[in-house]
C-alpha positions as CSV (number, residue, x, y, z in Angstrom):
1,X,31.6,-162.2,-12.5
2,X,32.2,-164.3,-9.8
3,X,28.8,-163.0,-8.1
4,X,27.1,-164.6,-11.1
5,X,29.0,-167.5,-11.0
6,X,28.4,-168.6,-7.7
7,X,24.6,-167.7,-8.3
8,X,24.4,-170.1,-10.9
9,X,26.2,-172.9,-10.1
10,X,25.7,-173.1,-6.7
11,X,22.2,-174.8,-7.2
12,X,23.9,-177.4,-9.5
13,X,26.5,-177.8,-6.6
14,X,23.9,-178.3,-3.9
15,X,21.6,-181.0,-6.1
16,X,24.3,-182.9,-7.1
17,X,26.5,-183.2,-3.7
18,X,24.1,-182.8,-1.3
19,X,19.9,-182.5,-1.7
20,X,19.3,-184.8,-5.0
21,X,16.4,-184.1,-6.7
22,X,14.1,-182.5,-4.3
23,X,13.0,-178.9,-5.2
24,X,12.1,-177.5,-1.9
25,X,15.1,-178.8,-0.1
26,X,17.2,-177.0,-2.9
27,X,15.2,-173.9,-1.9
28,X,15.7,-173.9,1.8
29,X,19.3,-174.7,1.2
30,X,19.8,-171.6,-0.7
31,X,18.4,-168.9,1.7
32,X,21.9,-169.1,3.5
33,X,23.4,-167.9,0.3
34,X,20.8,-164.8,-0.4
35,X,21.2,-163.5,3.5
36,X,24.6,-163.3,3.3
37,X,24.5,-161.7,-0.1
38,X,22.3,-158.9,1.3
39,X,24.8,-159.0,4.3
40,X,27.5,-158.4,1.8
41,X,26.3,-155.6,0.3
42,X,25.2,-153.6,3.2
43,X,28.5,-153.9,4.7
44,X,29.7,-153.1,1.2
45,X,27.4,-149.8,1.6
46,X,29.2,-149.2,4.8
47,X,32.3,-150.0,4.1
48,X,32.8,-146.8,1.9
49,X,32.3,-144.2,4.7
50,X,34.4,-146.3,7.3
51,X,37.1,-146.2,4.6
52,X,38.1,-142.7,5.6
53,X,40.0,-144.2,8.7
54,X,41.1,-147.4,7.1
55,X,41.9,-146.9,3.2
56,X,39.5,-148.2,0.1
57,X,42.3,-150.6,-0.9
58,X,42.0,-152.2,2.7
59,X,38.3,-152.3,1.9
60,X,38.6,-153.6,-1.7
61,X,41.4,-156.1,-0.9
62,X,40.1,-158.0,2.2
63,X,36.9,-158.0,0.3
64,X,38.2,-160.0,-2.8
65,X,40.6,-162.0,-0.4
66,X,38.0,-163.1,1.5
67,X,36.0,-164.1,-1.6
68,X,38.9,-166.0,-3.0
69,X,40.0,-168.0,0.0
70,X,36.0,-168.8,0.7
71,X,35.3,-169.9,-2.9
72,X,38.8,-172.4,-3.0
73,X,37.2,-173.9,0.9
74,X,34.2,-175.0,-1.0
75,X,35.8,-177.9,-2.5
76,X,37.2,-179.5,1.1
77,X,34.2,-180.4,3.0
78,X,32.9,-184.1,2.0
79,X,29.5,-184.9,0.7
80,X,28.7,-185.8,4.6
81,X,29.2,-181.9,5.2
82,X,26.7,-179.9,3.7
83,X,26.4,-177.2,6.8
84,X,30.4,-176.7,6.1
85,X,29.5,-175.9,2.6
86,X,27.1,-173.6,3.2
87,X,29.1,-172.0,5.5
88,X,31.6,-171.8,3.1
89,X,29.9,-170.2,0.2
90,X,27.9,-168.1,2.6
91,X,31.3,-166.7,3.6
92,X,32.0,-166.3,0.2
93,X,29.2,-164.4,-1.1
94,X,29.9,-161.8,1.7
95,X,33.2,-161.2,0.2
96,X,31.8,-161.0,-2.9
97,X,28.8,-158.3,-2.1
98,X,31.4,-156.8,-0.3
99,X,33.8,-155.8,-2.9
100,X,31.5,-155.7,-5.5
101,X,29.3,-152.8,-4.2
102,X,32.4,-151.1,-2.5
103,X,34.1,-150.8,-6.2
104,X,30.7,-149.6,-7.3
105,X,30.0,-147.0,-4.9
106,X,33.9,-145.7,-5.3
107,X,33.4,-145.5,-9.1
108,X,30.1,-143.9,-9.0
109,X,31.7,-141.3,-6.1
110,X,34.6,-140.6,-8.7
111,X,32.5,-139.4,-11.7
């Protein structure tokens, strides 16, 4: 849920702080978002065979505490500080691709 979330209202966060009204600047501003996404759930991917050594709840709770301290960051940085917002969320959406496909992948390996 919070995946979806952050998809959806992140381009209504970046027009309305930061870019205005101009399409292809809303665009390139996004690509931060989808790369760390895809980063998210390949380590999320990996993450399942490394958590022989270190434990799935290790895996599953640094995953959604890094989501939630990422997603409560995005409302400190100023409208003069769009890279710390993208940072920010970009962090986020690791987290969130993260846990999300680790929690998959251990349901799916339970059945």
């Amino acid at each position: 849920m919070l995946f979806y979330s952050l998809q959806s209202l992140y381009p209504l966060f970046l027009a309305n702080c930061y870019v205005g009204d101009d399409p292809e600047q809303l665009g390139l501003s996004q690509m931060p978002l989808g790369v760390a996404t895809i980063g998210g759930v390949t380590a999320g991917l990996v993450l399942p065979y490394l958590s022989k050594y270190i434990g799935t709840n290790w895996v599953l709770g640094l995953g959604v505490f890094e989501c939630a301290l990422f997603i409560a960051l995005m409302a400190v940085p100023s409208v003069d500080q769009q890279s710390i917002a993208m940072g920010l969320s970009s962090a986020a959406t690791f987290g969130i691709g993260t846990f999300a496909i680790s929690s998959l992948v251990l349901v799916l390996t339970a059945i």
